[in-house]
N, C-alpha and C positions, 0 to 999 in steps of 0.2 A: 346508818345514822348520819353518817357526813355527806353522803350525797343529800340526806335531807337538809342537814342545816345551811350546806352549801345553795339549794333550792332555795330555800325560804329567805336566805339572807340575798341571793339576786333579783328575787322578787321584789322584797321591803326595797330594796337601793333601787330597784326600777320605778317604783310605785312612786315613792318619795323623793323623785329628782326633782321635781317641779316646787318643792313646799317653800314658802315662804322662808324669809332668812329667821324672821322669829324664832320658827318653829326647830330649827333644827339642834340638835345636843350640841352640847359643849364635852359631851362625853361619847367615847366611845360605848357602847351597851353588847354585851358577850355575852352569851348563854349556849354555852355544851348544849348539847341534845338531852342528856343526863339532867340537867338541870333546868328545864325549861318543867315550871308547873300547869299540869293539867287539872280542872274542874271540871265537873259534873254540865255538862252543854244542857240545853233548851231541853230536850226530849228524852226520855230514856235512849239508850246505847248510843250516845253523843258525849264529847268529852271537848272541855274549849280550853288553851292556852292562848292569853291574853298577850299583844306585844308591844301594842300603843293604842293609846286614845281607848275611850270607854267604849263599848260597844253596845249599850243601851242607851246611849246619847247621840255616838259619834264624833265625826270619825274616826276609826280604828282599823286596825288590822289585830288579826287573830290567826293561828294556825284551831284546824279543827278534826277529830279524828269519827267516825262512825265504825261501828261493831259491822264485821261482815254481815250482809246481809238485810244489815238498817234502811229500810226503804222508808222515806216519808210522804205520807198521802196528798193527793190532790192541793197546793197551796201557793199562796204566792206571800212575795216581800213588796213593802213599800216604795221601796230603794233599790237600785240595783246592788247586784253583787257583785266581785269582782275574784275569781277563783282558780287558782292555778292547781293541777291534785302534784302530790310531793307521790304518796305511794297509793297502791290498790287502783282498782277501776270501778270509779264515779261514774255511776247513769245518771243521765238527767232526759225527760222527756216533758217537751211544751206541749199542754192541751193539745189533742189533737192532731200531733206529729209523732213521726216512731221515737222510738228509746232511741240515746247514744248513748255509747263507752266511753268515757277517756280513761286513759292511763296517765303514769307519771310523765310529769312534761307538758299536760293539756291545758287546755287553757277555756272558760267559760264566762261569758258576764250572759248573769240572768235579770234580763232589763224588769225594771220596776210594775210592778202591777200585771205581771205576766204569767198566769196558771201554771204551774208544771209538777211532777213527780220526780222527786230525786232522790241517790242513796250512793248504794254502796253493796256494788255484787258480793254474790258471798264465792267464800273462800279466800279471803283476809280483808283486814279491817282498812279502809279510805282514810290517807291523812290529806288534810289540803290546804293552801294557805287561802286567807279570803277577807278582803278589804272591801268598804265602803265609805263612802261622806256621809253619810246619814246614821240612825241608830239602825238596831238588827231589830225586825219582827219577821213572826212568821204566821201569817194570815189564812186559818184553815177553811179550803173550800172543799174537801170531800163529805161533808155533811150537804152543803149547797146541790153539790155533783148529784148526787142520791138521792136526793128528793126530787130533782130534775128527773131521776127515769122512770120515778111513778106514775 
């Protein structure tokens, strides 16, 4: 757990070096591992803790966990993403390119409007942290896919 919160919190200070003087606390913000609340994510076996900014709006960062095994079908986002995984190994695969692995430590931005399949191998569950400027959609094109092979 502290290698994770240690991850997530070099991320956010990497992410957020740039941000405007506005934008930045006047407070430090601390959250244990223990105490970081998780919600129910976009899809069944997804789980989202929220860390700034709304993520239906944007921008934000979120850490994000899938159920081993959680693979999400053919689709793409509006916006890119920006995703480091904390634990487990994250596949992601672009239309018509093989599957990758990462594990903890990787790093992925999935450019906006860009088809792929992604998840979470099984035999334990993907945490990962993941920003963008934009709001979060997730735009399903495996229905599109499949009528394409009629």
């Amino acid at each position: 757990m502290k290698t994770m919160a240690f991850a997530v919190l070099a991320v956010a200070t990497l992410l957020s070096a740039n941000a405007p003087a506005k934008d930045k606390p006047m407070e430090d913000m601390v959250w244990p591992a223990e105490s970081v609340k998780w919600e129910p994510g976009p899809l069944p076996g997804t789980k989202v803790a929220k860390l700034w900014g709304d993520w239906m709006k944007g921008p934000y960062g979120v850490m994000v966990k899938f159920d081993a095994g959680q693979i999400n079908a053919l689709h793409h986002h509006t916006r890119a993403l920006k995703i480091v995984i904390i634990s487990g190994t994250f596949t992601h695969k672009t239309d018509g390119a093989p599957e990758t692995k990462l594990g903890p430590g990787s790093y992925l931005m999935q450019a906006a409007g860009k088809k792929h399949v992604s998840g979470c191998a099984a035999g334990a569950e993907c945490t990962f942290f993941m920003t963008s400027d934009g709001k979060f959609d997730l735009i399903d094109d495996s229905k599109a896919a499949a009528s394409d092979k009629k």
